[in-house]
Backbone bond lengths (Angstrom), bond angles and torsions (degrees), N, CA, C in turn:
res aa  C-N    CA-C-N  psi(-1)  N-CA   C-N-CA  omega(-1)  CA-C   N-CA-C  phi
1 X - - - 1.456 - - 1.532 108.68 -
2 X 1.752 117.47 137.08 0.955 95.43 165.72 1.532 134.91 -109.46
3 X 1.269 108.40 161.25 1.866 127.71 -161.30 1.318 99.63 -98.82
4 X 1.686 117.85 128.63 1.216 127.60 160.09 1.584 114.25 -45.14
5 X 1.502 118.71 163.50 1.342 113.31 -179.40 1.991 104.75 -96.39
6 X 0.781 109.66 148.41 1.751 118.56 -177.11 1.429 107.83 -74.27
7 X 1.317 104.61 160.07 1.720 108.11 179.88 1.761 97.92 -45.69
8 X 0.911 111.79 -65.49 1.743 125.15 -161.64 1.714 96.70 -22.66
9 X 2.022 103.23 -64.57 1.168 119.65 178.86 1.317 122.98 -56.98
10 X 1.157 117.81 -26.12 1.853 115.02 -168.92 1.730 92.14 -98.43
11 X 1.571 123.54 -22.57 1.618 105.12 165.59 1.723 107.99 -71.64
12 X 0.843 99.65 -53.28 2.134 97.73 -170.59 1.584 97.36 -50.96
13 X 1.749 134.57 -37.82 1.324 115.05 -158.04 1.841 92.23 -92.07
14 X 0.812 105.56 -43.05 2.074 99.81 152.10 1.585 115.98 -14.18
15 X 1.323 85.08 -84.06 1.472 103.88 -171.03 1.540 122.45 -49.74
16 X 1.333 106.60 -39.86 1.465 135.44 169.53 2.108 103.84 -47.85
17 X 1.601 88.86 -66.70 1.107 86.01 -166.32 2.266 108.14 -76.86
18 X 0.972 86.44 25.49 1.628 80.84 176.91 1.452 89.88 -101.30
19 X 1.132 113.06 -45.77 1.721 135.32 -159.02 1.624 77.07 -40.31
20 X 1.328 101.13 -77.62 1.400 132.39 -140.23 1.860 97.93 -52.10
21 X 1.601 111.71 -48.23 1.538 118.66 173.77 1.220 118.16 -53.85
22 X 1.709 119.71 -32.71 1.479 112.87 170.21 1.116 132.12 -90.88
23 X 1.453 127.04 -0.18 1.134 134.21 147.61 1.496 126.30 -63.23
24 X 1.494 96.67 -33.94 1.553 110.10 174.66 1.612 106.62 -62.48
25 X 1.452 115.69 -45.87 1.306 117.75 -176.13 1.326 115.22 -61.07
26 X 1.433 105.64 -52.21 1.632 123.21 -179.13 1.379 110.24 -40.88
27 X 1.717 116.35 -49.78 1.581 123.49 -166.54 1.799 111.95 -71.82
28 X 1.766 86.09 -20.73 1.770 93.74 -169.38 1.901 114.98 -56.36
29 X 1.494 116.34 131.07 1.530 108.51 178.42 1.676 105.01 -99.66
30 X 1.118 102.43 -170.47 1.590 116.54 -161.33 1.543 109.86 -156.06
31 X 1.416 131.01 131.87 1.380 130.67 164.53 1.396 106.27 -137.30
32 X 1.450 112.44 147.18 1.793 118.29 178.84 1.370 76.81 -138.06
33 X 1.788 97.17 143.99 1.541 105.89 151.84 1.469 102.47 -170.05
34 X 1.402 130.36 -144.45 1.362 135.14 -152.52 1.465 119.52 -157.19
35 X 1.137 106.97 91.88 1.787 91.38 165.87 1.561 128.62 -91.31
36 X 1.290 106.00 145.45 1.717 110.99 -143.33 1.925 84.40 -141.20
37 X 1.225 111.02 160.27 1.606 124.17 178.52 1.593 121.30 -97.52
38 X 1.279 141.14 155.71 0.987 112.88 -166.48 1.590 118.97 -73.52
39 X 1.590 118.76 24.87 1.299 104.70 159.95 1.417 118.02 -121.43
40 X 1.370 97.65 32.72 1.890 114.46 174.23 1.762 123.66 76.59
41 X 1.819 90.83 21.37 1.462 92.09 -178.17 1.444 124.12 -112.42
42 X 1.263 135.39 134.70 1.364 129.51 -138.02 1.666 82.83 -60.84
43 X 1.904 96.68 168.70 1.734 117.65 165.80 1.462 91.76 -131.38
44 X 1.435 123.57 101.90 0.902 130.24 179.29 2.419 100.50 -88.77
45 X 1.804 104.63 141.02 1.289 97.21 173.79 2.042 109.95 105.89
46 X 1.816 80.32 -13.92 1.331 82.43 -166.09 1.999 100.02 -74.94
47 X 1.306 114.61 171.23 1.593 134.24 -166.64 1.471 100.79 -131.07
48 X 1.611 99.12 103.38 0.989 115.32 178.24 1.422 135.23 -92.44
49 X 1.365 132.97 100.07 1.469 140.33 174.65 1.478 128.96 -51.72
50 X 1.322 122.50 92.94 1.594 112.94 -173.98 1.828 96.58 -108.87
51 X 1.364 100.67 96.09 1.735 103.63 161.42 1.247 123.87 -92.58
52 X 1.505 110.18 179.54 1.524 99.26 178.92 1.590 110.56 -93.10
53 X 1.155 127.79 -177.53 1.151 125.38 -176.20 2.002 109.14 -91.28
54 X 0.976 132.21 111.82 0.918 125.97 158.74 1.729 131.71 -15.79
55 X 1.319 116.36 126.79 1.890 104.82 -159.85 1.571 80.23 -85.98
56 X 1.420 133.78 -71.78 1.309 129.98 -159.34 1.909 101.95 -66.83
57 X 1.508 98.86 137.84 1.421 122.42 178.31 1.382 96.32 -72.44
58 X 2.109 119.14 122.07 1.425 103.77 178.83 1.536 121.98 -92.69
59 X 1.128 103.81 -172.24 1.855 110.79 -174.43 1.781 102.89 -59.67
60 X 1.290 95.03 140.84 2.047 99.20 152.81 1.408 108.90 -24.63
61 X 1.047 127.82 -57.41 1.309 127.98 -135.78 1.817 107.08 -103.66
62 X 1.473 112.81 -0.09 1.679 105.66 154.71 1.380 105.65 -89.36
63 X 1.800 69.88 174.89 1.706 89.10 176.94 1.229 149.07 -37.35
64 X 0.739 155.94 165.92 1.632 160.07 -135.14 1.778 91.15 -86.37
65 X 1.416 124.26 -66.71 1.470 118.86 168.07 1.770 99.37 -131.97
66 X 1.645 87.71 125.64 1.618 98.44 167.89 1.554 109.77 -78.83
67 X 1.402 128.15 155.32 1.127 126.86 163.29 2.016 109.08 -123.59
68 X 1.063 102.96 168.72 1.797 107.43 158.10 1.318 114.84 -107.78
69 X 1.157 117.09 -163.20 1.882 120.34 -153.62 1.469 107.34 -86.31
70 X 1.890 110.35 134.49 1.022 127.82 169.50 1.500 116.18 -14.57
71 X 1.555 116.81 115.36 1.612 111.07 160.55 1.643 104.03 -106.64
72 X 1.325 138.58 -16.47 1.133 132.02 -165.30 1.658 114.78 179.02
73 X 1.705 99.36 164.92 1.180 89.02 -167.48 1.996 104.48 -138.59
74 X 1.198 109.82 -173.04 1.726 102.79 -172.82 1.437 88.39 -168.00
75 X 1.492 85.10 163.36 1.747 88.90 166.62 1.594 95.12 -163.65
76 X 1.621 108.69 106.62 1.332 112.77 167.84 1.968 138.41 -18.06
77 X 1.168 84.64 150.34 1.937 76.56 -174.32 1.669 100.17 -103.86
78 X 1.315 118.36 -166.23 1.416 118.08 -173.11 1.143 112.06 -74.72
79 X 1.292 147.73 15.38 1.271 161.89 141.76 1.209 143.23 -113.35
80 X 1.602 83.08 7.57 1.950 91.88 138.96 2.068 89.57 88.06
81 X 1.442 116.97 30.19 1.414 124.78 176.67 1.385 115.34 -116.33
82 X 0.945 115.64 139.12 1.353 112.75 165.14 1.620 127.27 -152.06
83 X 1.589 120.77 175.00 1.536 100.85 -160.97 2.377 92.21 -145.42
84 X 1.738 95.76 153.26 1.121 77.67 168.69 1.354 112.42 -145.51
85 X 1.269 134.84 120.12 1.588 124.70 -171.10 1.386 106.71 -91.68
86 X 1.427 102.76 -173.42 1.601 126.17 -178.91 1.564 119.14 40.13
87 X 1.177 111.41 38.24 1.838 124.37 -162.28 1.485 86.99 -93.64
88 X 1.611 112.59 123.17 1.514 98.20 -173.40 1.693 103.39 -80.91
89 X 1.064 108.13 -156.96 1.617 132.50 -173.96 1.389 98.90 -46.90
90 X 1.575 139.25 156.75 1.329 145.52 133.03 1.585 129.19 116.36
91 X 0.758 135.33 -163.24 1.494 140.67 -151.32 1.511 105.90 -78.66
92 X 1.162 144.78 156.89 1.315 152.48 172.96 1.275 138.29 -165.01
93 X 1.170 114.33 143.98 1.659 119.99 -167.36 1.712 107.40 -114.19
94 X 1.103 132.71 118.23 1.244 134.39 171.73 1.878 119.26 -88.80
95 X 0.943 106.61 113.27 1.608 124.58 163.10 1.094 133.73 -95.64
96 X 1.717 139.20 -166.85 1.196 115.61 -156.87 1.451 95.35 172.66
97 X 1.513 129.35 108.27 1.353 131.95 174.91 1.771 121.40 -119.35
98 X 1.340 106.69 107.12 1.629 108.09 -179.04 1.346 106.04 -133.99
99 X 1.470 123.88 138.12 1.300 112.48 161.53 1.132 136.72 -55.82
100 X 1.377 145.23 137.52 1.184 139.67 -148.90 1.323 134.93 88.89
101 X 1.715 105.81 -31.64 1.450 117.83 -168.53 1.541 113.81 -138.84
102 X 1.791 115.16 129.96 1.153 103.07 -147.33 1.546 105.00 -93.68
103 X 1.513 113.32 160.47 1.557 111.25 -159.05 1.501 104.99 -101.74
104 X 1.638 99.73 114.78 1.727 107.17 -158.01 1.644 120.57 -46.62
105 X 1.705 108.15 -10.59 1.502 106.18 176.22 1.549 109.91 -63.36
106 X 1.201 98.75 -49.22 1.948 106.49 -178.94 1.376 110.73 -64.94
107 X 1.946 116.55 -40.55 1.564 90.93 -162.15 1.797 111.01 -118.03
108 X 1.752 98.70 2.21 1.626 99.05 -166.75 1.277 102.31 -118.98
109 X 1.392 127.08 143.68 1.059 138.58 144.91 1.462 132.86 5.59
110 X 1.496 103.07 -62.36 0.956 111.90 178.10 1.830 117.84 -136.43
111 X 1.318 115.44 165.49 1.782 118.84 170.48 1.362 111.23 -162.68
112 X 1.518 105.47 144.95 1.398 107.08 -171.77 1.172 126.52 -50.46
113 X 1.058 122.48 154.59 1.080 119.37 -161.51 1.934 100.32 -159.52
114 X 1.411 124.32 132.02 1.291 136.55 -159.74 1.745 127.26 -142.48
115 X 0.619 148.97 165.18 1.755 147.99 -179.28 2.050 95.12 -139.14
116 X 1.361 89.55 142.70 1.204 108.65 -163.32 1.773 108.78 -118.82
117 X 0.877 155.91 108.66 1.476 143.53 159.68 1.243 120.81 -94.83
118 X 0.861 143.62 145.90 2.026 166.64 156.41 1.527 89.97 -0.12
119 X 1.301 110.29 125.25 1.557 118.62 167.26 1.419 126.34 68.34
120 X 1.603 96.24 7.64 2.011 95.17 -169.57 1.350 88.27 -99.73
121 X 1.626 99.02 172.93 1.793 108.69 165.45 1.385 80.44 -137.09
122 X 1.520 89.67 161.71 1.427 103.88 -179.05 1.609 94.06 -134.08
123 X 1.452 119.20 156.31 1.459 132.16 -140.20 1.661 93.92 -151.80
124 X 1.428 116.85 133.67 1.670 127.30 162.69 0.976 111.34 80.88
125 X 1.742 141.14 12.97 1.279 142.49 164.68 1.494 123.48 -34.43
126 X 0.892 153.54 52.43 1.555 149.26 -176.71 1.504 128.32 -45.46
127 X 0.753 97.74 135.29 1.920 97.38 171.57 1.239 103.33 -130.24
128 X 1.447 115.23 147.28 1.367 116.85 179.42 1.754 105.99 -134.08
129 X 1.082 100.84 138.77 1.782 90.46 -164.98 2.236 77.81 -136.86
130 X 1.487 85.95 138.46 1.881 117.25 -179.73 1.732 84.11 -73.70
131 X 1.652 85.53 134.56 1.818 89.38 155.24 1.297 111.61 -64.99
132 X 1.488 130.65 -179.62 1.313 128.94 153.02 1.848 100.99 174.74
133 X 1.033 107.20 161.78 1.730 145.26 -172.72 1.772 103.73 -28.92
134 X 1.294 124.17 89.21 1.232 108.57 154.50 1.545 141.21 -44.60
135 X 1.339 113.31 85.88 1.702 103.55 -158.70 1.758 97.13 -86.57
136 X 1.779 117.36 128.53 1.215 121.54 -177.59 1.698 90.96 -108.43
137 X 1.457 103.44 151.90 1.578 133.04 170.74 1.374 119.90 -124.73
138 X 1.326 105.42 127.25 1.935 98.59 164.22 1.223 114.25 -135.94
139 X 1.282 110.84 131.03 1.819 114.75 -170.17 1.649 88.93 -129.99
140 X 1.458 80.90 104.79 1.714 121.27 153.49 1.922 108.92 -43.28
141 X 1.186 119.93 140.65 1.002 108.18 177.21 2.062 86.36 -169.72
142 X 1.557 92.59 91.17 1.760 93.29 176.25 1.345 124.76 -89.29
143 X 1.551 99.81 -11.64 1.513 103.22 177.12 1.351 122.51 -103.30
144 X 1.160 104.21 32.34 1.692 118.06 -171.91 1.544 108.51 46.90
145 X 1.353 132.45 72.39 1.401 99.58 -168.29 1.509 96.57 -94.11
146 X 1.463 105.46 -41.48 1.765 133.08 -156.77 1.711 77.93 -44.44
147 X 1.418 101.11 163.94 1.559 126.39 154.13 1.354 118.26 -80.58
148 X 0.490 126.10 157.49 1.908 124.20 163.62 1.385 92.69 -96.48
149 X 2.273 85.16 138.30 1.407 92.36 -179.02 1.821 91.44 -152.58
150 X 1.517 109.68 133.60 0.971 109.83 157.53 1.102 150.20 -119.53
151 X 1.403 103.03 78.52 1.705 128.30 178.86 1.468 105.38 -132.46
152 X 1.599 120.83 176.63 1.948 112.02 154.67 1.174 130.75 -45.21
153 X 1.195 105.57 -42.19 1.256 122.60 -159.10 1.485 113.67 -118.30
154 X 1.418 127.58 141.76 1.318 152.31 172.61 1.299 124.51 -134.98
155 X 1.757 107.23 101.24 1.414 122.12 -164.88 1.398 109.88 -57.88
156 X 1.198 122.69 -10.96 2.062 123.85 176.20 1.409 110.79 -71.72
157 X 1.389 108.83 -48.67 1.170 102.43 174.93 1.662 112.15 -150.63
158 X 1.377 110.34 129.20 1.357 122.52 -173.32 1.537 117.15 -139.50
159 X 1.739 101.97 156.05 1.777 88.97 -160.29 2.100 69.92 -125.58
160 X 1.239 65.67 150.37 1.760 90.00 179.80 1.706 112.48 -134.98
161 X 1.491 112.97 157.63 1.370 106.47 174.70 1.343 105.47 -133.37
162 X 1.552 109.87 131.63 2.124 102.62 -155.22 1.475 66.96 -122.28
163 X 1.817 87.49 160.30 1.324 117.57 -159.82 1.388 81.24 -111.86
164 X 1.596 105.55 171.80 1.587 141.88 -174.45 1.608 102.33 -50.13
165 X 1.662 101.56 -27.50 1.456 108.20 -141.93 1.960 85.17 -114.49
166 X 1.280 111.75 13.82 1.711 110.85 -157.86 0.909 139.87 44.73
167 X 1.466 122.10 44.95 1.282 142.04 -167.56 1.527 98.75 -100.25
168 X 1.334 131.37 128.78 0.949 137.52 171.51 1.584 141.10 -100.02
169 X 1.461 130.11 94.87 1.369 116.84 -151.52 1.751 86.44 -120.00
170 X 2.031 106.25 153.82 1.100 94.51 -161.31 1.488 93.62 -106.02
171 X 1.330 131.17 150.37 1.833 135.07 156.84 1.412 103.52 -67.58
172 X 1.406 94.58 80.03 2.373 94.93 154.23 1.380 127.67 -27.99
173 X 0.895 135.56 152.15 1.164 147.06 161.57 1.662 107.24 -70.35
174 X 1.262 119.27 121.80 1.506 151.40 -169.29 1.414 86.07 -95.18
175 X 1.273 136.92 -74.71 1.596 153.13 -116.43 1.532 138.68 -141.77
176 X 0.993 133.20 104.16 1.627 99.79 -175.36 1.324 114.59 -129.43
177 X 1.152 148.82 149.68 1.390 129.29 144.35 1.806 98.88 -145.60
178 X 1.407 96.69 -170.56 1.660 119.17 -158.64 1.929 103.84 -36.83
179 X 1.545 105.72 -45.01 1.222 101.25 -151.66 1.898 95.88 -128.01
180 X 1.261 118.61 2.44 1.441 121.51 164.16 1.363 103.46 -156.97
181 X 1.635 84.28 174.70 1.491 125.84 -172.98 1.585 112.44 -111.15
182 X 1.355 113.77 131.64 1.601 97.23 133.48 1.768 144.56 -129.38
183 X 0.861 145.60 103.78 1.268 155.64 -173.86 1.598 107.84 -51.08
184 X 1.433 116.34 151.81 1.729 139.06 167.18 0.757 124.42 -164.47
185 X 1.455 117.05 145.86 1.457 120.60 -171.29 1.682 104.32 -173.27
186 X 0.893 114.57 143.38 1.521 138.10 -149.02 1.647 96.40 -109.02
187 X 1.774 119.17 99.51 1.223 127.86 -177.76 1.524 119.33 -112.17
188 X 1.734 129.32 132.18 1.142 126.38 -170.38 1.737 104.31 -53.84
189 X 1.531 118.71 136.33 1.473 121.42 167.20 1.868 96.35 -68.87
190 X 1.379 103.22 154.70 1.395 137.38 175.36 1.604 121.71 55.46
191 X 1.453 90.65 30.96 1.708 105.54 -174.31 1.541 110.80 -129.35
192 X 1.350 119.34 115.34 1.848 113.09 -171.94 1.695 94.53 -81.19
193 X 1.326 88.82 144.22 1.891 100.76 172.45 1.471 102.18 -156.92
194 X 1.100 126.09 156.10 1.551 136.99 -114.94 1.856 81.10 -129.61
195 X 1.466 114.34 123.53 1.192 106.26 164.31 1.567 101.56 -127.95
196 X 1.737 86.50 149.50 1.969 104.05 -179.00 1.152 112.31 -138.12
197 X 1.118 109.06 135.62 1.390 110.24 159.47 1.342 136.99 -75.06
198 X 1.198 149.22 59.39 1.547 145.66 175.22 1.537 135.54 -63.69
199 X 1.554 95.75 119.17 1.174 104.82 -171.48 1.781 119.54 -160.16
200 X 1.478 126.74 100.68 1.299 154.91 -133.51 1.805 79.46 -81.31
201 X 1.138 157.43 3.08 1.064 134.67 -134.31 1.758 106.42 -179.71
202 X 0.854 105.11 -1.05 1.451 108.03 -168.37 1.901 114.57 -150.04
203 X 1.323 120.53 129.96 1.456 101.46 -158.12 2.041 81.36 -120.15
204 X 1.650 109.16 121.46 1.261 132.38 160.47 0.956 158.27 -71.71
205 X 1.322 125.60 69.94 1.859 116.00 -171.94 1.858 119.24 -59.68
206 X 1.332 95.66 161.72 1.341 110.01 178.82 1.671 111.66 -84.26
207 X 1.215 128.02 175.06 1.559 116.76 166.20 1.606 102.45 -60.50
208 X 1.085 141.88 -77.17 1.468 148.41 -170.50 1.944 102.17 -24.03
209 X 1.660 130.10 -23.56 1.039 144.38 -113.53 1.673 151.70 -7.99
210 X 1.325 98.25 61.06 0.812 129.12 161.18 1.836 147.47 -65.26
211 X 0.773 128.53 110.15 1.531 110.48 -170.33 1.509 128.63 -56.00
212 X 1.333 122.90 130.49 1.189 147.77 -173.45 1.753 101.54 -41.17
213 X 1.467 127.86 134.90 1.324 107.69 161.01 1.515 99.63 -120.49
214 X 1.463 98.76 149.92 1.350 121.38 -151.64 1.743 87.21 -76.80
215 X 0.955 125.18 12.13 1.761 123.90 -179.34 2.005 93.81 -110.71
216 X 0.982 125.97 13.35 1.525 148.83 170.92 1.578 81.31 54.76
217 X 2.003 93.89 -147.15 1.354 123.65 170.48 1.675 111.41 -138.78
218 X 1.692 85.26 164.21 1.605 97.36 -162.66 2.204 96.69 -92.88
219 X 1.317 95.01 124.93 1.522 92.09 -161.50 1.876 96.75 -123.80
220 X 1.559 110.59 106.79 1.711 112.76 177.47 1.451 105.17 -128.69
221 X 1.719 118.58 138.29 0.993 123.01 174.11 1.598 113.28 -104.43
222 X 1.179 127.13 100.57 1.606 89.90 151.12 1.273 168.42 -36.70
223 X 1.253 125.10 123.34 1.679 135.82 177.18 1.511 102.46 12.41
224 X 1.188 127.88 139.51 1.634 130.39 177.60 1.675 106.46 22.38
225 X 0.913 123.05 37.03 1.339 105.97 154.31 1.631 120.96 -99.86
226 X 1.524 119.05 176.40 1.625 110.75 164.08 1.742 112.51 -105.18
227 X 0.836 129.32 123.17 1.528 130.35 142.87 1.180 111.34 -16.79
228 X 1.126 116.48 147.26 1.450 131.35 166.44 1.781 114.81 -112.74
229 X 1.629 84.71 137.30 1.865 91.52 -160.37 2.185 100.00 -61.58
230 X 1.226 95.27 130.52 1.651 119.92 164.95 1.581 107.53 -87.64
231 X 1.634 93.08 139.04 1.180 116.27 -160.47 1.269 111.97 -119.68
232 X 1.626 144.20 115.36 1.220 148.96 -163.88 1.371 124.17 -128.83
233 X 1.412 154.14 109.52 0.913 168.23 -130.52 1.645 132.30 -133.88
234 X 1.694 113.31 75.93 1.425 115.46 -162.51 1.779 104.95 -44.48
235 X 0.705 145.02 150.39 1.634 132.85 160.88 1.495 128.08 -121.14
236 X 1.463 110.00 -30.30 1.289 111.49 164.51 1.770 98.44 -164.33
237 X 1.292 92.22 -162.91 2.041 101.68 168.93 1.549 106.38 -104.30
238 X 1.287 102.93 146.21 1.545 115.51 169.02 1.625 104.83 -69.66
């Protein structure tokens, strides 16, 4: 049968568990920092990615900076600040997602990147993310074919924009309703990169209507200019 615990016992498992909460506190880390554009002006709104750093060094041939799996997340204030607690122990890569501005893991060289130990905060982290080309999409779809889905992304059909280097990043879903879509995605100005539509299940016209070739198109904006919205057209099932 079981026996309640006695004063004696319910002070020590007390005590225990205070012990135990301030150690928890003690071990807890901390980072504040700022994402700013490349002409040093806050991006307030932006969603900030703090992963860990990958242990194995990757091949030549990824991306600009690899990271490992999500530890945390932020999202800037109107001055372009932001903060992140309880990030446990270890190595880290900072990222950075806003519309308009591209997020230096995908398109730069380089991103901050930091080591963390038990009880520290770390202070002035920066990220700097390049303006570049809002590219908008709309895929027509009159015959209801799509599913409804509510996430970005829909594995039937997805438009992606692969880099020089075949890097593949996907355009989220912005939008949805009964009979369209709309797609966005934030592309470096004065650089061509190849957009496609893929989709195992669904056969696509272009605006012109024409069928999609699975070798896409080569899509570059110039310096401060806007894109012009692309137009896509479910038509039947494969």
């Amino acid at each position: 049968m079981l026996r309640a615990p006695n004063v004696g016992q319910l002070a020590t498992l007390v005590a225990f568990g205070v012990l135990n909460a301030q150690c928890l506190l003690a071990s807890a880390t901390s980072l504040t920092g700022s994402v700013v554009d490349d002409g040093g002006h806050a991006v307030p709104g932006a969603r900030v990615l703090i992963s860990y750093a990958p242990a194995i060094k990757p091949p030549s041939s990824a991306p600009p900076v690899i990271t490992g799996p999500l530890a945390g997340t932020a999202v800037t204030d109107s001055a372009g600040a932001f903060r992140a607690d309880n990030l446990p122990p270890g190595q880290y890569i900072a990222c950075a997602e806003a519309l308009g501005y591209l997020d230096p893991c995908h398109w730069s060289t380089t991103a901050p990147s930091f080591a963390l130990s038990a009880g520290q905060l770390i202070s002035g982290v920066k990220i700097v993310m390049a303006k570049g080309a809002i590219l908008q999409m709309h895929v027509d779809d009159p015959q209801q074919l799509l599913a409804p889905v509510t996430g970005p992304v829909d594995l039937n059909l997805q438009i992606h924009i692969v880099t020089a280097k075949g890097l593949h990043y996907s355009a989220p879903i912005q939008s949805i309703t009964a009979t369209s879509r709309d797609h966005v995605i934030t592309i470096p100005f004065d650089t061509a990169v190849n957009l496609r539509v893929l989709s195992a299940h669904f056969a696509v016209n272009d605006q012109a209507g024409a069928a999609l070739s699975a070798a896409g198109t080569t899509v570059s904006t110039p310096s401060g200019m806007t894109p012009g919205l692309i137009v896509f057209t479910v038509t039947g099932k494969k």
